[in-house]
MARMAR-219247 format. One record per atom (N, C-alpha, C): x, y, z; residue in one letter. Coordinates in steps of 0.2 Angstrom, whole numbers, padded with zeros to 4 digits, always signed. Layout:
XYZA;...
//
This chain:
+0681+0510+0586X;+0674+0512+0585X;+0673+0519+0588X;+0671+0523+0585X;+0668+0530+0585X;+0663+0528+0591X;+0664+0537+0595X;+0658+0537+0601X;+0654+0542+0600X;+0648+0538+0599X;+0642+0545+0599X;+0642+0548+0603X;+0641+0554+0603X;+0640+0559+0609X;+0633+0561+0611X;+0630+0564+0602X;+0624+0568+0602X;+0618+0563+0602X;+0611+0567+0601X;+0607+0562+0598X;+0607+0562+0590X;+0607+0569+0591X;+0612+0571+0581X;+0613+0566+0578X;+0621+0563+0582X;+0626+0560+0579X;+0621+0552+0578X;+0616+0550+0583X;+0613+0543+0586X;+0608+0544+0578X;+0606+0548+0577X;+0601+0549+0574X;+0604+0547+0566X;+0609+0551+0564X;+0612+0552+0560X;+0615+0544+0557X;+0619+0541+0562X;+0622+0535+0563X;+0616+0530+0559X;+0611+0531+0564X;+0604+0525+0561X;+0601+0526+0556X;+0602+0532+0551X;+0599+0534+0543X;+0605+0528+0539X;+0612+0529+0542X;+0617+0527+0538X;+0615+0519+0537X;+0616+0517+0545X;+0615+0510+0544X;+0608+0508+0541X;+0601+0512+0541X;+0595+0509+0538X;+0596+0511+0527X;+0602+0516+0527X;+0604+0515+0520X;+0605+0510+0517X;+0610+0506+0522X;+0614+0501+0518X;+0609+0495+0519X;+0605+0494+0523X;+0603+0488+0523X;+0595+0488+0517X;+0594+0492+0516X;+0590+0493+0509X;+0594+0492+0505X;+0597+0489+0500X;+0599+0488+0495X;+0596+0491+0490X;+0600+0495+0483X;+0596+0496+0476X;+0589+0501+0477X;+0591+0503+0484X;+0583+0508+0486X;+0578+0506+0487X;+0577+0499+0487X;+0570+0498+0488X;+0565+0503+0496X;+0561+0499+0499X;+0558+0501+0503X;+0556+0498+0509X;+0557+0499+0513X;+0552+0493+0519X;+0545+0491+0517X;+0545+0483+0520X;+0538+0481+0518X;+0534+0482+0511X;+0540+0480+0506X;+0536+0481+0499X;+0534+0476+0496X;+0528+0473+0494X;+0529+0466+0491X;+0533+0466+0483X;+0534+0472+0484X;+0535+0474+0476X;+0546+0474+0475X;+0547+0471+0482X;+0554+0471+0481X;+0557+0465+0485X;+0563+0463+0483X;+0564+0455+0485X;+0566+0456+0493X;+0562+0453+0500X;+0564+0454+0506X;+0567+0448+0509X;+0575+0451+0512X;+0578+0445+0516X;+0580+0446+0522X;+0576+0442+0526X;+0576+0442+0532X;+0581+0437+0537X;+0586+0440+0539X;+0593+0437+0544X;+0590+0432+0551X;+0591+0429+0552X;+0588+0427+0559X;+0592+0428+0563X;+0592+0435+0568X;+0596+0438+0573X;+0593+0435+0581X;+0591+0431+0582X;+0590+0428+0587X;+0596+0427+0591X;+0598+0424+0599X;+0605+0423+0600X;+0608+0417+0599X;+0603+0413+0597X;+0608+0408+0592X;+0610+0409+0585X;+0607+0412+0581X;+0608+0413+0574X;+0615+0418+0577X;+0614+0423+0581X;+0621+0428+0581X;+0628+0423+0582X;+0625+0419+0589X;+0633+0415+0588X;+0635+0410+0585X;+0630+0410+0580X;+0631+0406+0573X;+0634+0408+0567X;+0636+0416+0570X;+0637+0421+0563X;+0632+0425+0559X;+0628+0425+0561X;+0620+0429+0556X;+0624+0435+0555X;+0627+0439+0561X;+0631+0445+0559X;+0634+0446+0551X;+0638+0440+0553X;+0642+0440+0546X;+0639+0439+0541X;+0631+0435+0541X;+0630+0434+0535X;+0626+0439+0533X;+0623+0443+0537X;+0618+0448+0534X;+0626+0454+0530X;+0627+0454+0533X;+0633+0460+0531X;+0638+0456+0522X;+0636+0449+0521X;+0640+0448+0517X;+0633+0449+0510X;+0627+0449+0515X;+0621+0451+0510X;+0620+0454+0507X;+0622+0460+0511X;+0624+0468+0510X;+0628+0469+0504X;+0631+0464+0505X;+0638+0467+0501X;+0636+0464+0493X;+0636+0460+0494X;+0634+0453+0488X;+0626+0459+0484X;+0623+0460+0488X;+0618+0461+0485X;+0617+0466+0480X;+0624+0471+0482X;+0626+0477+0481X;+0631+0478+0475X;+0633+0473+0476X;+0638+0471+0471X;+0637+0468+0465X;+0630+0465+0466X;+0626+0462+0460X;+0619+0465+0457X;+0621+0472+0460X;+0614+0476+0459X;+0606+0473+0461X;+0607+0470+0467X;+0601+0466+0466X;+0595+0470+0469X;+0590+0472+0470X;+0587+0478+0472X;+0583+0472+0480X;+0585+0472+0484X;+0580+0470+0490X;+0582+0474+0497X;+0577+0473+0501X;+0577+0475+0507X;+0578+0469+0512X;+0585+0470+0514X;+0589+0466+0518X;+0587+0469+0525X;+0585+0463+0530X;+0583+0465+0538X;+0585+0460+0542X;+0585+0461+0548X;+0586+0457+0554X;+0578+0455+0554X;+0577+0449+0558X;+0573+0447+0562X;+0575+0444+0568X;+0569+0440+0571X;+0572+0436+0579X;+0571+0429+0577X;+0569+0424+0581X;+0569+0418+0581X;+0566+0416+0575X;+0567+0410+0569X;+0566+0407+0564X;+0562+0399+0568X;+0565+0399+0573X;+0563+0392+0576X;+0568+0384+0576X;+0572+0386+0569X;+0575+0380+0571X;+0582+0382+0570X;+0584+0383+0578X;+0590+0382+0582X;+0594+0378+0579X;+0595+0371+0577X;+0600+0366+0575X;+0602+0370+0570X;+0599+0372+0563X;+0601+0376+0556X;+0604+0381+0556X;+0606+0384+0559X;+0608+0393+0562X;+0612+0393+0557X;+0616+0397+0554X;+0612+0404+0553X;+0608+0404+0548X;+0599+0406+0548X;+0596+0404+0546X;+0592+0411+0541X;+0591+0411+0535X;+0590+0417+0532X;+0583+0414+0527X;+0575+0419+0527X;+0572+0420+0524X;+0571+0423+0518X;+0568+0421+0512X;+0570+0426+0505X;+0562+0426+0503X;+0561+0431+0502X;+0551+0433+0499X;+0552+0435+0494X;+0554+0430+0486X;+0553+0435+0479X;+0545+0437+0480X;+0542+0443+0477X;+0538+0446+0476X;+0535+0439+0473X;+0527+0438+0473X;+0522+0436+0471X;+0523+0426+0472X;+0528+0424+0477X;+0533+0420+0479X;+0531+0419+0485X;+0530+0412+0488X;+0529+0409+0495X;+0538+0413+0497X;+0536+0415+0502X;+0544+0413+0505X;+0548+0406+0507X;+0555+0405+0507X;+0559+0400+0506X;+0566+0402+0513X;+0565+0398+0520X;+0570+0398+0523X;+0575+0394+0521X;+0579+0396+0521X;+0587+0392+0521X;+0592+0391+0527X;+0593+0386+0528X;+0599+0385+0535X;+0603+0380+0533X;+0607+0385+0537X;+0616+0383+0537X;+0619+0387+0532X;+0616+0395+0533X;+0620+0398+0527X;+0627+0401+0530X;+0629+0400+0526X;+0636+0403+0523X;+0640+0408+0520X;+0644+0409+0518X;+0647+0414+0513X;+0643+0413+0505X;+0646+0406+0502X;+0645+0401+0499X;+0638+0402+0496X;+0633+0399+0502X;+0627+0397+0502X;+0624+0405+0501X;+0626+0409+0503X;+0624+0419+0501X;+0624+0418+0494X;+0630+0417+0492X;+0630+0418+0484X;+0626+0414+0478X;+0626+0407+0482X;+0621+0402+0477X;+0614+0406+0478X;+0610+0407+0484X;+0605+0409+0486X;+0604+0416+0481X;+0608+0418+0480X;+0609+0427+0477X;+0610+0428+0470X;+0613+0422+0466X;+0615+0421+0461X;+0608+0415+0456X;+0607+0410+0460X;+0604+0406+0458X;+0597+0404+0460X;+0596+0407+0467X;+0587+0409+0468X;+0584+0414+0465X;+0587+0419+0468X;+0584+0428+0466X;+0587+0430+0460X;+0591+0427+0458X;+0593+0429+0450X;+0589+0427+0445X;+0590+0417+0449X;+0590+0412+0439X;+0583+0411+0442X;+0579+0409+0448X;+0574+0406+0449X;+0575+0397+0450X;+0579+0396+0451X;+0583+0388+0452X;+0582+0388+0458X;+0581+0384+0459X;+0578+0378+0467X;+0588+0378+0469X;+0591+0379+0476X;+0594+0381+0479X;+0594+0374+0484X;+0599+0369+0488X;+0598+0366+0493X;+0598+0368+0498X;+0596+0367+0502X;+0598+0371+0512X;+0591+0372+0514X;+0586+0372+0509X;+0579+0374+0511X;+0577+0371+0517X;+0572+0376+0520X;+0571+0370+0527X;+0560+0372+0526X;+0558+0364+0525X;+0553+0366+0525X;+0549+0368+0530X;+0544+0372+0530X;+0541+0377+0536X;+0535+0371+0535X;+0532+0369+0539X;+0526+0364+0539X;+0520+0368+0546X;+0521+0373+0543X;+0516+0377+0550X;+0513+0384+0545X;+0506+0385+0547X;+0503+0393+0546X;+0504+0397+0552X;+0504+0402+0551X;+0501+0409+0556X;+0497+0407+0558X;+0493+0408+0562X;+0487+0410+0566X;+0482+0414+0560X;+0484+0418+0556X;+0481+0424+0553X;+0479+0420+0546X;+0481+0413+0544X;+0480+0410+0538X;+0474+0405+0538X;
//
């Protein structure tokens, strides 16, 4: 691993990683682009979230999918780890847990592609305060 030195270089480094995690160029907070949120909590991490946001990345890139791939923090349920959020525009969001390599490409291939019902969903049965 390379050592930063500058704030330059710190600066520089976090354009790079905020590139890749926009996939297809979308934008932050667009309702107009498909947003998928990683659950990086400390259990979703040593569950592998790491790997699965990065396999997102890659997948998502490689299938030309246009979304803005992000970390969050705790999703709430710790048993399902690693747990990942998908918001198609004009689309309730749909959590999935106990994702996978696998479960990346069905979710990528057969949610956000074809619109097909994916299993692993975990139903949310709670509002926000703000609903």
């Amino acid at each position: 691993m390379e050592r930063i030195k500058t704030f330059a270089e710190l600066q520089q480094k976090r354009d790079e990683i905020q590139s890749k995690t926009i996939v297809g160029g979308g934008s932050y907070n667009s309702d107009e682009v498909i947003q998928i949120k990683v659950g990086m909590a400390t259990c979703g991490i040593a569950s592998g979230a790491k790997e699965i946001m990065k396999y997102f990345i890659e997948e998502c890139d490689h299938l030309a999918v246009d979304a803005d791939i992000k970390q969050t923090g705790c999703l709430g349920y710790c048993y399902a780890e690693p747990m990942v959020e998908v918001k198609i525009p004009g689309s309730e969001p749909k959590v999935f847990g106990y994702v996978d390599n696998n479960k990346v490409t069905e979710i990528i291939e057969r949610y956000i592609l074809r619109g097909e019902t994916v299993g692993g969903e975990i139903s949310i049965s709670f509002k926000t305060i703000d609903e």
